[in-house]
N, C-alpha and C positions, 0 to 999 in steps of 0.2 A: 361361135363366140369363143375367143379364144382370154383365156384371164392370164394378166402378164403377174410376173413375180415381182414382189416386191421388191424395192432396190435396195441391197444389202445398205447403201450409206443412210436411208432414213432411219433402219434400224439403228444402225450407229449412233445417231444424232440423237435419238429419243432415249437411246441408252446413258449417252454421255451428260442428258440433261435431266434424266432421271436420276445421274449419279452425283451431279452437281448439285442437283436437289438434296439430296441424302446430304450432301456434305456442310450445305450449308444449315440447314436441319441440324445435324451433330453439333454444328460451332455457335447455334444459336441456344440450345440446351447444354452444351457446357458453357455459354457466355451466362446463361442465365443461372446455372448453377454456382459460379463463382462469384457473380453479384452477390446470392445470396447466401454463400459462406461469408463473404465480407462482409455484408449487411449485418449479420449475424454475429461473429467476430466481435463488429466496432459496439454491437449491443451487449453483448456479454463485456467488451471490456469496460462500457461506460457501468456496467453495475457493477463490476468488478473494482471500480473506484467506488463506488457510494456504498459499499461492504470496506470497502481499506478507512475511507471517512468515518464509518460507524466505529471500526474496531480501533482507530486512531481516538476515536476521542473515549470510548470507553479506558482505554489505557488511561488517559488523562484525568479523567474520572479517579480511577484507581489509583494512581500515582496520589491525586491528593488526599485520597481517606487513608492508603497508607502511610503516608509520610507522618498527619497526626496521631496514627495507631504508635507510629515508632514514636513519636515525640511523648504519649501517653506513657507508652514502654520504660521510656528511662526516668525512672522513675524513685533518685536516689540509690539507696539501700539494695532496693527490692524488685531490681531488674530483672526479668523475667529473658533470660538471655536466649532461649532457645527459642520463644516465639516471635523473641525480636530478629533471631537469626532467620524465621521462616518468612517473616514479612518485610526484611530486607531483603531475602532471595527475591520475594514475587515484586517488587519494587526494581529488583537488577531487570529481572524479565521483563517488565513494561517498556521500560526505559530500553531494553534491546530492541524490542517489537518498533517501538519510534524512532528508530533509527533508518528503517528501512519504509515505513509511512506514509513517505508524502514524493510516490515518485511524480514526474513531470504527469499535467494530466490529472491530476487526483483534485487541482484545485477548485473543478467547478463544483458549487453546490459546499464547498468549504467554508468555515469560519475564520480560517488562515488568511491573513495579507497576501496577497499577488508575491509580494516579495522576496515569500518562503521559496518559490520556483524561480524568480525572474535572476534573484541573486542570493543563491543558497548556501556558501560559502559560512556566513556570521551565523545561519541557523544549523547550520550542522556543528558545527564548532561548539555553538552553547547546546545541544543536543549529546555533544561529546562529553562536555563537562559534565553534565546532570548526571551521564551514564556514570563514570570516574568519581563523582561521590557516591552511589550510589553500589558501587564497586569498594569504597572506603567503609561505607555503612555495615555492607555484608563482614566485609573483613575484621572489622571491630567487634562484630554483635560473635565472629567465629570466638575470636578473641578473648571477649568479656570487656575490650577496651572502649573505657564512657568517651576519653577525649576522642580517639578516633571516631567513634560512631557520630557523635556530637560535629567533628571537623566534617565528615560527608554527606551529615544530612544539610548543616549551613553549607556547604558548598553546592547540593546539588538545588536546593530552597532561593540558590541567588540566581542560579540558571532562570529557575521555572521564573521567577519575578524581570528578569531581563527580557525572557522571550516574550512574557505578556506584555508586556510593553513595545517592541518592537514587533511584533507579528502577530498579536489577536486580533481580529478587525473587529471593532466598535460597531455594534449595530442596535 
């Protein structure tokens, strides 16, 4: 009985399909790996907007208890300049922080109009101005100056009233 040897070409063939095995193996575990960086990704970034939402509107928040701390502040006589100077700084700070806010994306789950993204031009613009009083406010409260301090909080007080009107949604 004689036992023949194997033919070199089936080892071949079992080789090359054990190797195509492997490979597609690899590219199915990196396909699935990268799904689920993206998957992951697009999860971190949707909360990474509903964290920009929270701190977007806490600023707002802020902005209007200090705007009346400042308006409390001037107070005649007896202005109290250095702590109007420190609550005007953290009033510049907010109004900086909103500036950068509301990028594309951040609006699901917003109490902002569609409009703040669709056509952001008039909302950044009155976002600019709030800042620029707010910028006059500090620089007045440096100063001691009432009329300045006075011209940047009514300047930056006409923003906030513009934009809730065009871009608060009513709910």
């Amino acid at each position: 009985m004689s036992v023949s040897k194997p033919d070199n070409r089936s080892y071949m063939k079992r080789g090359e399909i054990n190797m195509n095995k492997r490979m597609i193996h690899k590219r199915l575990v990196s396909l699935l790996c990268t799904t689920t960086v993206l998957l992951s990704t697009h999860a971190w970034a949707s909360q990474d907007h509903s964290n920009q939402i929270e701190q977007r509107q806490y600023a707002f928040t802020q902005v209007e208890t200090l705007i009346e701390q400042a308006k409390d502040l001037l107070d005649g006589n007896d202005t109290s300049w250095q702590v109007l100077e420190e609550t005007s700084l953290e009033l510049t700070a907010h109004s900086e922080l909103l500036l950068t806010s509301f990028p594309v994306g951040s609006q699901e789950g917003s109490k902002a109009k569609e409009s703040v993204w669709s056509e952001p031009e008039k909302f950044e613009r009155l976002l600019s101005q709030m800042n620029q009083g707010f910028q006059e406010l500090y620089q007045g409260s440096q100063q001691g100056d009432v009329s300045l301090v006075e011209s940047g909080l009514k300047a930056a007080q006409a923003t906030c009233k513009s934009c809730h009107r065009s871009y608060r949604s009513r709910w």
